[in-house]
matplotlib code that plots the C-alpha trace (Angstrom):
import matplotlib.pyplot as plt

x = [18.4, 19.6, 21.4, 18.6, 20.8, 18.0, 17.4, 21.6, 19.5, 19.3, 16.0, 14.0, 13.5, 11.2, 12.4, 11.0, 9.8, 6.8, 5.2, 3.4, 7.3, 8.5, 7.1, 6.9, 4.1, 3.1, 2.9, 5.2, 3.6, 0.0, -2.9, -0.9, -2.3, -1.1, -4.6, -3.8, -6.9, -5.8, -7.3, -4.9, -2.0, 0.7, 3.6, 6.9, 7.6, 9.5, 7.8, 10.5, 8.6, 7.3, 4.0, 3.4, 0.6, 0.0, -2.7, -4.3, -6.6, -8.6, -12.0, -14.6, -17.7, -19.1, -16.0, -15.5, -12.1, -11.9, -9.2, -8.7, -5.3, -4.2, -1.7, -0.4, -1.7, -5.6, -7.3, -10.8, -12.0, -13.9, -15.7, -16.3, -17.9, -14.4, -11.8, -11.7, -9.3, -8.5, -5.8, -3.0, -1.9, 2.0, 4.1, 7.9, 9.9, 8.9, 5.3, 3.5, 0.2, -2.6, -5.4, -8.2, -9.3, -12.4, -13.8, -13.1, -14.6, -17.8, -18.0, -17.6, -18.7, -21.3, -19.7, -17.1, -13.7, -12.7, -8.5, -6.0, -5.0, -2.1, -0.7, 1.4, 3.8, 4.5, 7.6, 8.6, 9.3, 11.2, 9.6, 11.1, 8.6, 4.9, 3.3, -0.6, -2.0, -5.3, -6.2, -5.0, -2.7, -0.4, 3.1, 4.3, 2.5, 4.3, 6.6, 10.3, 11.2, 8.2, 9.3, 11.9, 14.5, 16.0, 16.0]
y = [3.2, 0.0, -3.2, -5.8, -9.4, -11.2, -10.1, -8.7, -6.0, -2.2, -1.4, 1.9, 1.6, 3.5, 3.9, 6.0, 5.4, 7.4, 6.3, 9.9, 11.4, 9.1, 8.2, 8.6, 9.8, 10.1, 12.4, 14.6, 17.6, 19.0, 19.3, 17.0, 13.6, 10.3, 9.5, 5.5, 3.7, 0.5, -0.8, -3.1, -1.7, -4.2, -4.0, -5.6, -4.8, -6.2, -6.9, -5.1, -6.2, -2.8, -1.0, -0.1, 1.6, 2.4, 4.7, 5.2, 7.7, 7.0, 9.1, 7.0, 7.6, 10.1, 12.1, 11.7, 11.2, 7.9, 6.8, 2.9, 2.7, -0.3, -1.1, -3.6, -2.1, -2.1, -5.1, -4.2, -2.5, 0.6, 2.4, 5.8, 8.3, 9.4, 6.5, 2.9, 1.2, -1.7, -4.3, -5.6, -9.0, -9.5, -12.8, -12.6, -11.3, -10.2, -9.6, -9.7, -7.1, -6.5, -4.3, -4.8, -1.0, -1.4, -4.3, -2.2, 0.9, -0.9, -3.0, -0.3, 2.5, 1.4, 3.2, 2.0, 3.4, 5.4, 6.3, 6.3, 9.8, 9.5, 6.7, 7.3, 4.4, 5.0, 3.7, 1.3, -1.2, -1.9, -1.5, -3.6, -2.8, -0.7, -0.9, -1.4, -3.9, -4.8, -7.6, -9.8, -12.0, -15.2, -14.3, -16.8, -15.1, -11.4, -10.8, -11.4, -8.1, -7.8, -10.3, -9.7, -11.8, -10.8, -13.9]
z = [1.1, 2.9, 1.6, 2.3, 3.3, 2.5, -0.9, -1.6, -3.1, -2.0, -0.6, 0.9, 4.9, 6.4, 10.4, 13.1, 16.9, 15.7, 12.3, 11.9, 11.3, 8.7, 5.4, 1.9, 0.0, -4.0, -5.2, -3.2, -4.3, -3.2, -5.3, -7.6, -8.0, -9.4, -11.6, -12.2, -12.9, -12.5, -9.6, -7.9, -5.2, -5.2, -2.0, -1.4, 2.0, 4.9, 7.9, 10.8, 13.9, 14.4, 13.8, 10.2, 8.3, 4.4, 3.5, 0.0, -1.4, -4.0, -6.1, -6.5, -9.6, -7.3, -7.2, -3.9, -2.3, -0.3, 1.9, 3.1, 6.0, 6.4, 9.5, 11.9, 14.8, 14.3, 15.6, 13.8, 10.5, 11.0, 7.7, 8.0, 4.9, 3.6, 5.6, 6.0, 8.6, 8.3, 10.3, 8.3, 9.2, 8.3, 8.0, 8.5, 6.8, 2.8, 2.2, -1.5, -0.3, -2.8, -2.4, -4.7, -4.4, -6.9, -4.4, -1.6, -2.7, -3.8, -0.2, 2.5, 0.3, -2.4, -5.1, -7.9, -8.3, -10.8, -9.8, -7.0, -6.1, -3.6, -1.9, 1.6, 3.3, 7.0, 9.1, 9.7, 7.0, 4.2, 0.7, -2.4, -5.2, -4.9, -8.0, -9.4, -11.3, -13.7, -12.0, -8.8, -9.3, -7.7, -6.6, -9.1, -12.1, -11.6, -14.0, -13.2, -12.5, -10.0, -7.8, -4.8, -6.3, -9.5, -12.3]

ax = plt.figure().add_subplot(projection="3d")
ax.plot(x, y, z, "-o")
ax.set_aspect("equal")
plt.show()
């Protein structure tokens, strides 16, 4: 935990030379998953100038387990039968990230989604809020509490 001066709020950093060795993952414990069905991933995180990569795992109708990675340093999208990489493009500074995981699981893999089963955030960055949602949304219509500056 680090005092963002930005925000003058404490915040999670994720730091490593390597992104493999550092990152958090949810559930921590295995064969445990986290079973939200809503199908929005919503992340506050701080773009550090260094690569970066989220990964979430999802079970689609057909019970199959999906991954879709996301990072900074992937210039194209590949789709294979159980991943999906994809680039992530980051502005300065704080970034508001959705991932519409219903769309996505119905576009590379023809199916619909059903739950997210884990979801894993990899050096380096620093996250303010990860949370899902029911629908996307405009940074102006979270909630308060949601956004990176308190009210």
């Amino acid at each position: 935990m680090v005092s963002d001066d930005l925000l003058q709020a404490t915040v999670l950093q994720l730091a490593d030379n390597n992104i493999t060795d550092s990152y958090m993952i949810s559930p921590p414990a295995p064969g445990v998953t986290l079973g939200i069905t809503l199908p929005v991933l919503v992340l506050l995180v701080k773009n550090v100038d260094r690569f970066f990569s989220f990964e979430v795992q999802v079970q689609d109708d057909q019970n199959f387990t999906r991954r879709f990675r996301a990072s900074n340093y992937q210039s194209v999208t590949r789709a294979e039968p159980h991943i999906c990489t994809m680039p992530l493009l980051l502005d300065k500074g704080w970034n508001f990230i959705q991932i519409d995981l219903e769309e996505y699981t119905n576009r590379v893999y023809r199916t619909r989604y059903a739950k997210t089963l884990q979801i894993q955030v990899h050096a380096n960055t620093r996250i303010r809020r990860i949370f899902f949602a029911e629908s996307v949304t405009t940074y102006e219509q979270l909630l308060p509490d949601l956004k990176l500056y308190s009210p």
